[in-house]
N, C-alpha and C positions, 0 to 999 in steps of 0.2 A: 383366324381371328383370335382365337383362345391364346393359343402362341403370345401373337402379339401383346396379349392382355396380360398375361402371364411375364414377360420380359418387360413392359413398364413397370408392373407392379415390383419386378425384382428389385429394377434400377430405381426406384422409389426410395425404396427398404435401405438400399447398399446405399445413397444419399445421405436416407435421414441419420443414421447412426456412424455416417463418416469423416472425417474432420472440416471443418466450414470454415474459409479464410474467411468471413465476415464474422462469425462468431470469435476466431481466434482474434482479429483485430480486436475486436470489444475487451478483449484479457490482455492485449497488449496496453491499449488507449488506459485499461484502470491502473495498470500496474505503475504508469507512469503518470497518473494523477489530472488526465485530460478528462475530469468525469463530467464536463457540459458535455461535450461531443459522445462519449458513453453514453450517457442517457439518451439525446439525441437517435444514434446509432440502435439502441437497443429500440428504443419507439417503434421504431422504424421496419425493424424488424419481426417485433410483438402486432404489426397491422399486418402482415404477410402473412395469407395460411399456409403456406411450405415451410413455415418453420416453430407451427405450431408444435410438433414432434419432439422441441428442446427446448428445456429451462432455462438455457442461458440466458435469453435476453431480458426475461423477468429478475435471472438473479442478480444480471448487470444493471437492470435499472434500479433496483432495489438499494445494491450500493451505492449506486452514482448518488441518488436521492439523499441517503444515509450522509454521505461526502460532501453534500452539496448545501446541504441542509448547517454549517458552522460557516457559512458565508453570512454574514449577518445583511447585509445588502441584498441578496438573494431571497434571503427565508424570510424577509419583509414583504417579498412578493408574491412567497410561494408556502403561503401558512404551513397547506395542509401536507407539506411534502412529509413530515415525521408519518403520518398515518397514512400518505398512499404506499410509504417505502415500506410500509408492513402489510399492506394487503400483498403486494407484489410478490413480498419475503414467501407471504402465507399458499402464491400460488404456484411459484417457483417450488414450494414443498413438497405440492400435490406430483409433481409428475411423478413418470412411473418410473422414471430411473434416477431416482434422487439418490441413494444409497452409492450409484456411482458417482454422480455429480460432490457428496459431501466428502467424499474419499479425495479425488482428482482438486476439487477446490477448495480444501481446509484449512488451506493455507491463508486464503483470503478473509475464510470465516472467522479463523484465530485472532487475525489483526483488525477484523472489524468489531467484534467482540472487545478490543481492549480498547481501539479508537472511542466506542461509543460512549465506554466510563469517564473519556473527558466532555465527551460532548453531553454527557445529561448532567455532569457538574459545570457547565457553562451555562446551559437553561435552567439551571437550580439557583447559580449566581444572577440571575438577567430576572428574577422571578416568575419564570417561565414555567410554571409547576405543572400545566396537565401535558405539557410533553415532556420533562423530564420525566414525570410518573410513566408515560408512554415507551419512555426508551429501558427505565428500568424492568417495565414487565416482559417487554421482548425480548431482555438481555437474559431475565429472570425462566425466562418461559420455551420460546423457540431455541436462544443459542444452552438452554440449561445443556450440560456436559461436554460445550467446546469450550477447551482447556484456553485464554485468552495469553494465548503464544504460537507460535508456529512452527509446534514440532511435533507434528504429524506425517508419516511417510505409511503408505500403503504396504501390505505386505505382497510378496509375489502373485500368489492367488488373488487378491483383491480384497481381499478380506477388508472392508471397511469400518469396522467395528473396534479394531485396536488401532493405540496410539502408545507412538516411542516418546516414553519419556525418560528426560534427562537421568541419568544416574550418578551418582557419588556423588551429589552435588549438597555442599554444606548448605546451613538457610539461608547463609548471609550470600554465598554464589547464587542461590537462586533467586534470591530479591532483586543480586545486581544483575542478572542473565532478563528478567524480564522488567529489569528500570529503562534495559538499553533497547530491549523493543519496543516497548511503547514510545521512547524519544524518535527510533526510528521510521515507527507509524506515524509520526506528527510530525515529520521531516518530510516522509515522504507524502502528505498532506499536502503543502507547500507546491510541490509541481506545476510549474504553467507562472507563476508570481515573479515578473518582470523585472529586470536587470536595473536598479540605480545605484548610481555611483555614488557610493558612502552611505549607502541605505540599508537602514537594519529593523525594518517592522512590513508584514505584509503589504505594504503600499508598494515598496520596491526593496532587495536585496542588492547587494554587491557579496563578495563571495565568501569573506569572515565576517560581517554583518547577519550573513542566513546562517550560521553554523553558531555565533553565541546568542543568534536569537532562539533559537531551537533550544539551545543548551539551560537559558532562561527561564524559559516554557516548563522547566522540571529542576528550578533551583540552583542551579550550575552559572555563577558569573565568572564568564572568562574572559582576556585581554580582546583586545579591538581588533586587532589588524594579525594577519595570516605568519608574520614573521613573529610576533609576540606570544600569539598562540603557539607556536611550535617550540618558543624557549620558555612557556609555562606549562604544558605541557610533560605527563608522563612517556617517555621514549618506549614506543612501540617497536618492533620491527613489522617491516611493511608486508611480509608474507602470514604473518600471524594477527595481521591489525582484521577485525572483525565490528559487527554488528554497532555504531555508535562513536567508534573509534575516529582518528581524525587525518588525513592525507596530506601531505604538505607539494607543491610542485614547485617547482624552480626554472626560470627565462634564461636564466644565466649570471643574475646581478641578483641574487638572494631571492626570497623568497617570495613570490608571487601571486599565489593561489593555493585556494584550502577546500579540500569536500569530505564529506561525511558519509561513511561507507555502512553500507546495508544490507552487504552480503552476509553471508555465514561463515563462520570460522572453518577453512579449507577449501574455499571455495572460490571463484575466481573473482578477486576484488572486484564492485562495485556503489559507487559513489551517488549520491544526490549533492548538487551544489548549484553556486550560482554560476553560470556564463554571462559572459558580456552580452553573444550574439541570442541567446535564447530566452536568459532567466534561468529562472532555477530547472533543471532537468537531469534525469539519470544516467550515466554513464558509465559503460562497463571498461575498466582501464585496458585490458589483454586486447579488446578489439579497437582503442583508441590510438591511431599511430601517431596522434596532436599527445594527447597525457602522459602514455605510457614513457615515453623517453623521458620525461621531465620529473615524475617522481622521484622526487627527494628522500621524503621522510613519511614518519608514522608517532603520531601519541595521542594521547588520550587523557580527557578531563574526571572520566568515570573511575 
């Protein structure tokens, strides 16, 4: 009997600290901007004691909340979402292995952290003062020393406690290094916002419609359409086009389609744009055997 008791309790242990396709979903679902079903999802799993043992789904509900909360239709319905996403924030802190959780997911923290400087200058314009005061004291307070960028990488050891930052970088490289993340957190925002044809405002997207509506969003007016964009356009080359940059594809009779790449510089392009069949969603070009053939070009309004 002890045996026995002894060999559950192992497989318990070796569980709670091993990777969990329902948690990994939850990091997939935010990364690509489905944060109804995130929340959702993470509910879900925050009522199950087996998985009391992991922060994640407080920390996924926290963002979703955070995310979900600049839908102004939404947060007419869901006041209090600004002050549950920080209790949730607050409990997601407590576990016991946050120090690993803020290493492994920094990345998310970086871009929530700059995301939320538009969002408390939105409820500052909306005259929304005790939640914008709300979001500045969390920003102030819990994220104080995440750097609002996403260039944090763990060291071998784990060491969680440093972060790679940029070097050589002039000020004016560094204003434009993080003008281009923040367009791209507010791009990748967008995710899930439905396909119309000649539609250029969250109601619906067509696919250079969402890309100078983005570009808008931080002062950038660019031409209309996917072929005019690309002859106004600075000439990128397409292995070096990075973070904000812009993708051109081609059907065969010019130009056709436009997305907005959000990967990292050396990294394997990655795109948010609009599709016909989806809306706006993420696409990574090297695994797309529909894109990949059809890329054309690369430039850039930044």
């Amino acid at each position: 009997m002890k045996k026995l008791v002894f060999i559950l309790f192992a497989f318990v242990s070796i569980a709670a600290y091993s990777q969990d396709k329902k948690i990994d979903q939850l990091e997939i679902l935010y990364d690509q901007g489905y944060y109804h079903k995130v929340l959702r999802k993470a509910e879900k799993l925050i009522a199950k004691p087996e998985y009391d043992f992991s922060g994640l789904p407080s920390f996924y509900k926290s963002l979703a909340l955070f995310r979900m909360a600049n839908d102004e239709r939404w947060f007419r319905r869901n006041r209090n979402a600004i002050k549950e996403a920080i209790t949730v924030y607050n409990t997601f802190m407590e576990n016991e292995k946050i120090e690993h959780y803020l290493a492994a997911h920094y990345h998310e923290i970086a871009s929530l952290k700059t995301y939320l400087v538009d969002l408390e200058t939105t409820f500052s314009s909306k005259q929304m003062k005790p939640e914008a005061k709300l979001i500045q004291d969390f920003r102030m307070n819990q994220l104080k020393g995440i750097r609002p960028r996403p260039d944090f990488k763990p060291t071998q050891d784990g060491d969680s406690e440093k972060e790679v930052v940029a070097e050589n970088l002039s000020e004016s490289e560094a204003k434009q290094l993080s003008f281009r993340q923040k367009l791209v957190v507010y791009a990748k925002s967008l995710v899930g916002v439905k396909y119309v044809w000649a539609g250029s405002d969250p109601n619906g997207f067509d696919c250079s419609g969402f890309v100078g509506y983005v570009h808008r969003k931080y002062g950038l007016v660019i031409p209309r359409t996917a072929s005019a964009q690309l002859k106004g356009a600075k000439k990128v080359k397409t292995k070096e086009a990075f973070l904000g940059d812009l993708l051109f594809f081609s059907s065969g009779s010019g130009i056709s389609h436009v997305g907005l790449v959000i990967s990292e510089k050396g990294d394997n392009l990655v795109m948010v744009h609009a599709s016909t069949s989806k809306g706006v969603i993420i696409t990574e070009i090297e695994k797309s055997t529909y894109w990949k053939p059809r890329l054309e070009a690369a430039g850039t309004f930044i």
